[in-house]
LUMVEXNU-188311 format. One record per residue (C-alpha): x, y, z. Coordinates in Angstrom, 2 decimals. Layout:
residues N
{px=X; py=Y; pz=Z} .
...
This chain:
residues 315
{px=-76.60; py=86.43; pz=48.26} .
{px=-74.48; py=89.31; pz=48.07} .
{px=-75.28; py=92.29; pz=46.14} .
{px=-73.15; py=92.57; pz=42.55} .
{px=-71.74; py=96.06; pz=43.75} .
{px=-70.69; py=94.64; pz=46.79} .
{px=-68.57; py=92.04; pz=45.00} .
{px=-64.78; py=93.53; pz=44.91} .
{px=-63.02; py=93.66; pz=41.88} .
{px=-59.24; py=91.83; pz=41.63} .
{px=-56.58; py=93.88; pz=40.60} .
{px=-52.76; py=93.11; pz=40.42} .
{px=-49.95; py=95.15; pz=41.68} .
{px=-45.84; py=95.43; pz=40.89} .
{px=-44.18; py=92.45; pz=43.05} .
{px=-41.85; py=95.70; pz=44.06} .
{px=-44.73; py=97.16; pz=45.83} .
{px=-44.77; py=93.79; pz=47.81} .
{px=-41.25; py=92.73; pz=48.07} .
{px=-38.65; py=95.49; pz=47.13} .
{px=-36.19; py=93.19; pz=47.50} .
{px=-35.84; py=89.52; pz=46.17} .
{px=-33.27; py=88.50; pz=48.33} .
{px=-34.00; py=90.09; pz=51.96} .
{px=-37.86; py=90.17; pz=51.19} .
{px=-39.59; py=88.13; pz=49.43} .
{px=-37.19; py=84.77; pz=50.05} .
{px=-37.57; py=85.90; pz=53.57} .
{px=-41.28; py=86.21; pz=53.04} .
{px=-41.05; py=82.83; pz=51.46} .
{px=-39.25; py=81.18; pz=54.22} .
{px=-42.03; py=82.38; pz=57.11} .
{px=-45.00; py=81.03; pz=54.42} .
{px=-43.70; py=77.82; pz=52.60} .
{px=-47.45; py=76.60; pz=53.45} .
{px=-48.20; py=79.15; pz=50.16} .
{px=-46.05; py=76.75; pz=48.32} .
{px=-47.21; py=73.31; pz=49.57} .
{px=-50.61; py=74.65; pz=48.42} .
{px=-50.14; py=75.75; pz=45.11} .
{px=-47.74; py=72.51; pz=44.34} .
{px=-49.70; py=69.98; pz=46.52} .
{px=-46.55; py=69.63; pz=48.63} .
{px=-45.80; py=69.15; pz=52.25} .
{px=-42.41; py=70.75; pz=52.70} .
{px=-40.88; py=71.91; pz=55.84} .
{px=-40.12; py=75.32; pz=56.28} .
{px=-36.56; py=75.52; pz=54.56} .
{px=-33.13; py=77.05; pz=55.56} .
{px=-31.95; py=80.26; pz=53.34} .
{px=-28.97; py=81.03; pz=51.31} .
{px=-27.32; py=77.37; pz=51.18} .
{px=-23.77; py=76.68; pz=49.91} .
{px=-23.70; py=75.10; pz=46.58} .
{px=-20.11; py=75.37; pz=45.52} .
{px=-19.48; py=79.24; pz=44.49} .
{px=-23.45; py=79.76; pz=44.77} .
{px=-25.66; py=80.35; pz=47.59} .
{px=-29.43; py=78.70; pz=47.05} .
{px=-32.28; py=80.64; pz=47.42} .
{px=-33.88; py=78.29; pz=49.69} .
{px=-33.78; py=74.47; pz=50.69} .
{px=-36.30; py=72.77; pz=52.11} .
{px=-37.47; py=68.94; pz=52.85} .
{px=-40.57; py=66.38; pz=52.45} .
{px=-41.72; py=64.66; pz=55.01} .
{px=-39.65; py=61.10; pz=53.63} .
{px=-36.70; py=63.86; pz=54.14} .
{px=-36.03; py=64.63; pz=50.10} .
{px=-34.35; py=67.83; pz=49.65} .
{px=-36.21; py=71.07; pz=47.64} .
{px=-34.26; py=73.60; pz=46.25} .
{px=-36.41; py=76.50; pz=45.50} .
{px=-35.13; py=79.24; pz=43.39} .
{px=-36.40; py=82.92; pz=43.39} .
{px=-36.95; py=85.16; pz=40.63} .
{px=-38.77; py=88.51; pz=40.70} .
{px=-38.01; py=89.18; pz=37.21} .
{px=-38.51; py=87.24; pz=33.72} .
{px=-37.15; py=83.85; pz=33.91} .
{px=-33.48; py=83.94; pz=32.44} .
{px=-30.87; py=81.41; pz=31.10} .
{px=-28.80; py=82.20; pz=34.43} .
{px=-31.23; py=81.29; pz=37.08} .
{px=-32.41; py=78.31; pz=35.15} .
{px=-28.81; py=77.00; pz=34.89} .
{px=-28.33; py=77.68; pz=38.53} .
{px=-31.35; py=75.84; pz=39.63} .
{px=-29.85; py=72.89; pz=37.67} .
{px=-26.84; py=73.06; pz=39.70} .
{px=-28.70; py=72.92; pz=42.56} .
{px=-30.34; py=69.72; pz=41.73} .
{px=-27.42; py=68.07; pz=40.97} .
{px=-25.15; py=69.41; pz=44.56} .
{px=-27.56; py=68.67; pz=46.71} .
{px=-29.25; py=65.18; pz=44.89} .
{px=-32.34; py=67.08; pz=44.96} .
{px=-35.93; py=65.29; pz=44.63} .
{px=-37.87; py=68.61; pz=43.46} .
{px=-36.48; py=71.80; pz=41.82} .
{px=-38.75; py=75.04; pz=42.64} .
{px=-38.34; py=78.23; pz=40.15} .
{px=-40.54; py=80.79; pz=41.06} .
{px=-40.75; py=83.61; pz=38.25} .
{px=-42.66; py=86.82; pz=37.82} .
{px=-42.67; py=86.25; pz=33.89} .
{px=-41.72; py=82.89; pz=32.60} .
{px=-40.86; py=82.82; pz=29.17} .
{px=-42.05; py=80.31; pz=26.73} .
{px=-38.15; py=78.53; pz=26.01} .
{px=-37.85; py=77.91; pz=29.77} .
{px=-41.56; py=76.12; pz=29.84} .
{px=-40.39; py=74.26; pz=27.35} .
{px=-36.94; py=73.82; pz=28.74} .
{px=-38.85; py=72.68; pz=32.20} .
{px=-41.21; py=70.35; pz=29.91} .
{px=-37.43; py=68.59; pz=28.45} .
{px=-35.77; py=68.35; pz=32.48} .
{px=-39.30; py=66.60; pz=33.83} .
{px=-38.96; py=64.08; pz=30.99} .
{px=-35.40; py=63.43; pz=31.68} .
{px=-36.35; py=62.51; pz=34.83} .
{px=-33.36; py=63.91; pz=37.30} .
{px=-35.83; py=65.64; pz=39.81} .
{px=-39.53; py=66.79; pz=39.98} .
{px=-39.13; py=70.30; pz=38.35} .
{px=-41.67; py=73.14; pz=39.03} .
{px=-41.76; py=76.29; pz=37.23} .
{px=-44.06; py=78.91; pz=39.18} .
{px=-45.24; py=82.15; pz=38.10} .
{px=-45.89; py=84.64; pz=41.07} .
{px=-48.37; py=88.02; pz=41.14} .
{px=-49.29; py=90.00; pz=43.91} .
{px=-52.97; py=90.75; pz=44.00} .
{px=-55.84; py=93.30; pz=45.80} .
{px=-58.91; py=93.43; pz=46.03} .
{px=-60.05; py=96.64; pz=46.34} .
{px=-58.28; py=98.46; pz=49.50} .
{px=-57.31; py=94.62; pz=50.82} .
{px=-53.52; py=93.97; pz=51.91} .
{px=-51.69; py=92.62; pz=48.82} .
{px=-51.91; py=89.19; pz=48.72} .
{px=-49.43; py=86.51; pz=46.73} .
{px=-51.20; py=83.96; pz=44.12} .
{px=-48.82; py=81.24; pz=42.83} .
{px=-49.64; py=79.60; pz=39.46} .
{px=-48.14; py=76.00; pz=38.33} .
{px=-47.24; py=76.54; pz=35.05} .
{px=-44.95; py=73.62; pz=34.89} .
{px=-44.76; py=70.44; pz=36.60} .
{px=-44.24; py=66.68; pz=36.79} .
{px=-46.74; py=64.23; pz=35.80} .
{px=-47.36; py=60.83; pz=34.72} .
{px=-47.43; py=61.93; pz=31.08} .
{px=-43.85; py=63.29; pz=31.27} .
{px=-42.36; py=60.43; pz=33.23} .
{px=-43.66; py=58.13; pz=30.59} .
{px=-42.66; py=60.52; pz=27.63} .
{px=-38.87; py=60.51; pz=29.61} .
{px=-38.95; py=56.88; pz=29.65} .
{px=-39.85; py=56.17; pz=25.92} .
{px=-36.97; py=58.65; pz=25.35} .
{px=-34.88; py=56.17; pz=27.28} .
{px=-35.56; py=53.62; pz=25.75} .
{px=-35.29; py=55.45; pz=22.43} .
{px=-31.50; py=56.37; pz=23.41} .
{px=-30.95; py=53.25; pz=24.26} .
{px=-32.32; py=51.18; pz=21.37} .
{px=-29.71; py=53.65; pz=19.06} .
{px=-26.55; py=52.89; pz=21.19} .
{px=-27.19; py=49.63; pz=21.08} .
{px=-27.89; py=49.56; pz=17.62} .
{px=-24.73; py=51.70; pz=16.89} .
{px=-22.71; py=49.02; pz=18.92} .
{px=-24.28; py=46.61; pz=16.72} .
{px=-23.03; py=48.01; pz=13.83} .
{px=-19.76; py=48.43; pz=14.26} .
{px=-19.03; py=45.10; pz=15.34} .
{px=-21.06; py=44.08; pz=12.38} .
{px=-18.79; py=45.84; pz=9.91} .
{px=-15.61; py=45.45; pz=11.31} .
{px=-16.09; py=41.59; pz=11.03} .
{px=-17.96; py=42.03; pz=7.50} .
{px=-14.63; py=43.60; pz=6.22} .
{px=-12.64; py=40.38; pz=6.91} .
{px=-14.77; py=39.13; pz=4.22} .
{px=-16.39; py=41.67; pz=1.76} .
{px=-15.69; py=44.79; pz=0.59} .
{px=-19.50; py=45.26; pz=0.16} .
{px=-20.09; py=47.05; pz=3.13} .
{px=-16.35; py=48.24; pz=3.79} .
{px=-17.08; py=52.35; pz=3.51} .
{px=-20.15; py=51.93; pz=5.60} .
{px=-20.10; py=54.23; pz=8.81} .
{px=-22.35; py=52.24; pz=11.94} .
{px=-24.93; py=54.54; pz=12.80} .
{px=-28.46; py=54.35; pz=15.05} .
{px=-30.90; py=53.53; pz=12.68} .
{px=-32.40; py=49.79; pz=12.45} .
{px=-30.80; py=49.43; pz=8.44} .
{px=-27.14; py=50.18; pz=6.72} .
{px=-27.21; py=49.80; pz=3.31} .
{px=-24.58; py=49.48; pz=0.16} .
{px=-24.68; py=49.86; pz=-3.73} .
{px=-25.08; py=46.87; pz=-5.89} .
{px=-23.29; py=49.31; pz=-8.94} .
{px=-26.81; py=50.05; pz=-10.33} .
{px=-28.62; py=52.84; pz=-9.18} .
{px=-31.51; py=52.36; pz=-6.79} .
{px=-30.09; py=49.20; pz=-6.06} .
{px=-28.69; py=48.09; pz=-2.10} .
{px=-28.08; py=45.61; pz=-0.54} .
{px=-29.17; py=46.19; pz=2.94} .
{px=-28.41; py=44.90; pz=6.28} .
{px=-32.05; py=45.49; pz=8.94} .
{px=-31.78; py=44.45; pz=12.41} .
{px=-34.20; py=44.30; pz=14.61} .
{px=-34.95; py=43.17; pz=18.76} .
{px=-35.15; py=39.50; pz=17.71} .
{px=-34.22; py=38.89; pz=13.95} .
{px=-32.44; py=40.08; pz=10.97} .
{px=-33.08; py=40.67; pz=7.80} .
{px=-30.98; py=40.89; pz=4.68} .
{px=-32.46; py=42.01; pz=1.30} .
{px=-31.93; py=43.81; pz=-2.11} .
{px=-33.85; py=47.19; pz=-1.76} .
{px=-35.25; py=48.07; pz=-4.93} .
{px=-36.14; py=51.72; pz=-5.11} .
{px=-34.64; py=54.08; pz=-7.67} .
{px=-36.68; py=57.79; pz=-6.33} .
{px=-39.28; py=59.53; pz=-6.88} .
{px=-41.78; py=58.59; pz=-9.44} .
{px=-40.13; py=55.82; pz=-10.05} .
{px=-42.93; py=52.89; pz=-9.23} .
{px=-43.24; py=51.37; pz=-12.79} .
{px=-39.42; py=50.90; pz=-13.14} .
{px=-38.66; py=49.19; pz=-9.75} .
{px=-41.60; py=47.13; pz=-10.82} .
{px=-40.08; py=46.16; pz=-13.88} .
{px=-36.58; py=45.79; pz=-12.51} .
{px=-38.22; py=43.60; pz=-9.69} .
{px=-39.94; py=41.77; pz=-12.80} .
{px=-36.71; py=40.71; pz=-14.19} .
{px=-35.47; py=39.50; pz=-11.40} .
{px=-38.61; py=37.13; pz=-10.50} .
{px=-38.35; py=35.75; pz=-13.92} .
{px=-35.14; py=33.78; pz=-12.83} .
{px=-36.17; py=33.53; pz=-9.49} .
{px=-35.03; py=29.47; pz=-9.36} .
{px=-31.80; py=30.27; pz=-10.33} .
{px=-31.29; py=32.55; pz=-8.30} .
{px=-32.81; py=31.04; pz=-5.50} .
{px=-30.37; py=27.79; pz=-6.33} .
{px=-27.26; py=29.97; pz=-6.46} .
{px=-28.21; py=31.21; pz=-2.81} .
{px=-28.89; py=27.95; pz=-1.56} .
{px=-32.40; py=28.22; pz=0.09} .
{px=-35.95; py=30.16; pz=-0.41} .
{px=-36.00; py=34.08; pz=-0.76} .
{px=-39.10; py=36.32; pz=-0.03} .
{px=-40.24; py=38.08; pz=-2.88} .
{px=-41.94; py=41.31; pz=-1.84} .
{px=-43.48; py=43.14; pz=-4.91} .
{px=-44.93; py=45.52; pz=-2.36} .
{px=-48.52; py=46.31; pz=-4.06} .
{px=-49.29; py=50.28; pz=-3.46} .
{px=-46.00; py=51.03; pz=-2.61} .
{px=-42.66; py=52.34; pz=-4.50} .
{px=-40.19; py=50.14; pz=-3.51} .
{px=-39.86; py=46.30; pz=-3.84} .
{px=-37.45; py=43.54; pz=-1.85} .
{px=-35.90; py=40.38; pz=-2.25} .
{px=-35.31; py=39.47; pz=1.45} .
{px=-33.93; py=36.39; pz=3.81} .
{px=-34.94; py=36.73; pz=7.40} .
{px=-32.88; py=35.90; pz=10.22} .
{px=-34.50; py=34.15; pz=12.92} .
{px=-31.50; py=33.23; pz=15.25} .
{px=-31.28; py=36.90; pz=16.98} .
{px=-31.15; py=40.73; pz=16.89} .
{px=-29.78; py=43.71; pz=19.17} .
{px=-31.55; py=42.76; pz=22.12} .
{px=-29.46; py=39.45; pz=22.29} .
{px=-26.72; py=39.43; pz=24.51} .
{px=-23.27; py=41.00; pz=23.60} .
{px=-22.07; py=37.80; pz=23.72} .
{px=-24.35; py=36.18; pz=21.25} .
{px=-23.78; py=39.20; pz=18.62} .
{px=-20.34; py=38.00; pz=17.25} .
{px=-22.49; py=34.52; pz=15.86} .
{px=-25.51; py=36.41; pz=14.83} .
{px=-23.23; py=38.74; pz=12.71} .
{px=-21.02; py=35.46; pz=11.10} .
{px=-24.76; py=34.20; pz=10.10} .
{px=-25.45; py=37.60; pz=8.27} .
{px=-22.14; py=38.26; pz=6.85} .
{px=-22.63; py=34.88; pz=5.35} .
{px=-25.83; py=35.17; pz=3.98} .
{px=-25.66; py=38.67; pz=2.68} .
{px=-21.95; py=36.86; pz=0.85} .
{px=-24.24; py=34.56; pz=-0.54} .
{px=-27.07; py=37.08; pz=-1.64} .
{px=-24.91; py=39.45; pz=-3.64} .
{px=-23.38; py=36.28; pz=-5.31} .
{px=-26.51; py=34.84; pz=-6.14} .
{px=-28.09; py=38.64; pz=-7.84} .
{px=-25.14; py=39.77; pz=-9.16} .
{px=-24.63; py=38.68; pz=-12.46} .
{px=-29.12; py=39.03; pz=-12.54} .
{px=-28.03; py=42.25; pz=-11.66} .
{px=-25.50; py=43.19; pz=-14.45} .
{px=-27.63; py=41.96; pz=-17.38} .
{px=-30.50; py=44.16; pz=-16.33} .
{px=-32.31; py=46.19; pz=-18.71} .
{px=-31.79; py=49.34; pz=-17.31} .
């Protein structure tokens, strides 16, 4: 066992003591010692090639895997800053790059974050490094690399939820609109709506708190009265929904088939819904145009049926 004053003590120097200059010595230094790299990152690149054409910019360094998928490594002795970070980015995309390498003397706490967002997009392995040169006691200076950002399970997954988030709006949104345009053929119920992402549009029945409300979801539809006139307001929508329930055969007759009555016990709003089993966003394009007829027609035939339960209410 070593005695405790023979133990050295670790102290850190200026990178400028080390490399004066970014460009001619530490990239250079870089170049001859990419093994410092593959260590820190658990990599295996080759050494790389310096000051690479990438349109009207020159990368800092590219480099290769063994399965030949380019690196492009990006030097910074300096905080990290908005133009290297954009730079790096066009990197990635010139040369189809498989990782992205920013090494930083200070990386600031937007561009972690902003490394965080690019590994959950998913357009390259990005790896944001922070660099120090170290002694210990009269010792040659010696570089220590840090990970402070990288790719991971966790963000691929996160990236793909957010895909499939995207998606499931557009798709939605396309939904919509083809929705509406063929619902104003045939009502003016729904004819100001604007499509947007979300799984439900919704229009006044001419008393407030009261839609009528188109939901779509992967499989089915739904079409309801939403009952819900704000805050506080749990007893009234209970008594509105009360009213309604009372000529529930009637109304139920006018429509032509069973409703679902949803009092909603414990919560503020109530619904009077028909559910569509015959399809939903995820159907094919092709199959939307018959799936919107079906709740065109049955939201026709809703609004007929409440409305003039609707206009006597007590409200």
């Amino acid at each position: 066992m070593l005695a405790l004053d023979a133990i050295g003590k670790l102290k850190r120097i200026s990178l400028r003591e080390v490399w004066r200059h970014e460009a001619y010595d530490f990239t250079r230094w870089l170049q001859d010692n990419i093994d410092v790299v593959n260590e820190a990152l658990d990599l295996n690149l080759t050494p790389p090639d310096s000051e690479q054409a990438a349109g009207d910019f020159r990368v800092d360094l590219v480099a290769e895997d063994e399965a030949g998928g380019t690196a492009v490594i990006e030097n910074q002795l300096e905080k990290s800053d908005h133009d290297h970070l954009g730079k790096l980015i066009t990197y990635v995309a010139n040369y189809q790059a498989k990782y992205a390498i920013w090494i930083v003397a200070a990386p600031r706490p937007e561009h972690i974050q902003a490394v965080n967002w690019l590994n959950e997009a998913g357009m390259a392995a990005f790896y944001l490094v922070k660099v120090e040169a170290i002694k210990i006691g009269d010792s040659q200076p010696a570089p220590l690399l840090t990970l402070i950002v990288g790719p991971s399970q966790e963000s691929l997954e996160v990236g793909e939820t957010k895909k499939e988030i995207a998606e499931r709006y557009t798709l939605r949104q396309q939904f919509w609109a083809g929705l509406l345009d063929r619902a104003k053929e045939k009502t003016r119920l729904h004819a100001n709506i604007t499509p947007g992402q979300y799984h439900w549009i919704g229009a006044g029945s001419g008393k407030s708190g009261l839609s009528y409300n188109y939901t779509i979801r992967k499989d089915e539809a739904v079409i309801e009265l939403y009952i819900d006139r704000g805050k506080d307001s749990e007893q009234e929508n209970q008594a509105i929904f009360e009213q309604l329930i009372g000529d529930r055969d009637a109304i139920e007759a006018s429509f032509g088939d069973s409703l679902i009555w949803a009092r909603l016990e414990g919560k503020r709003a109530c619904r009077i819904q028909k559910v569509l089993t015959s399809g939903g966003y995820r159907n094919d394009e092709d199959e939307w145009p018959a799936i919107h007829e079906e709740m065109i027609d049955t939201m026709i035939r809703l609004e007929g049926a409440l409305k003039p339960y609707i206009n006597q209410l007590n409200i």
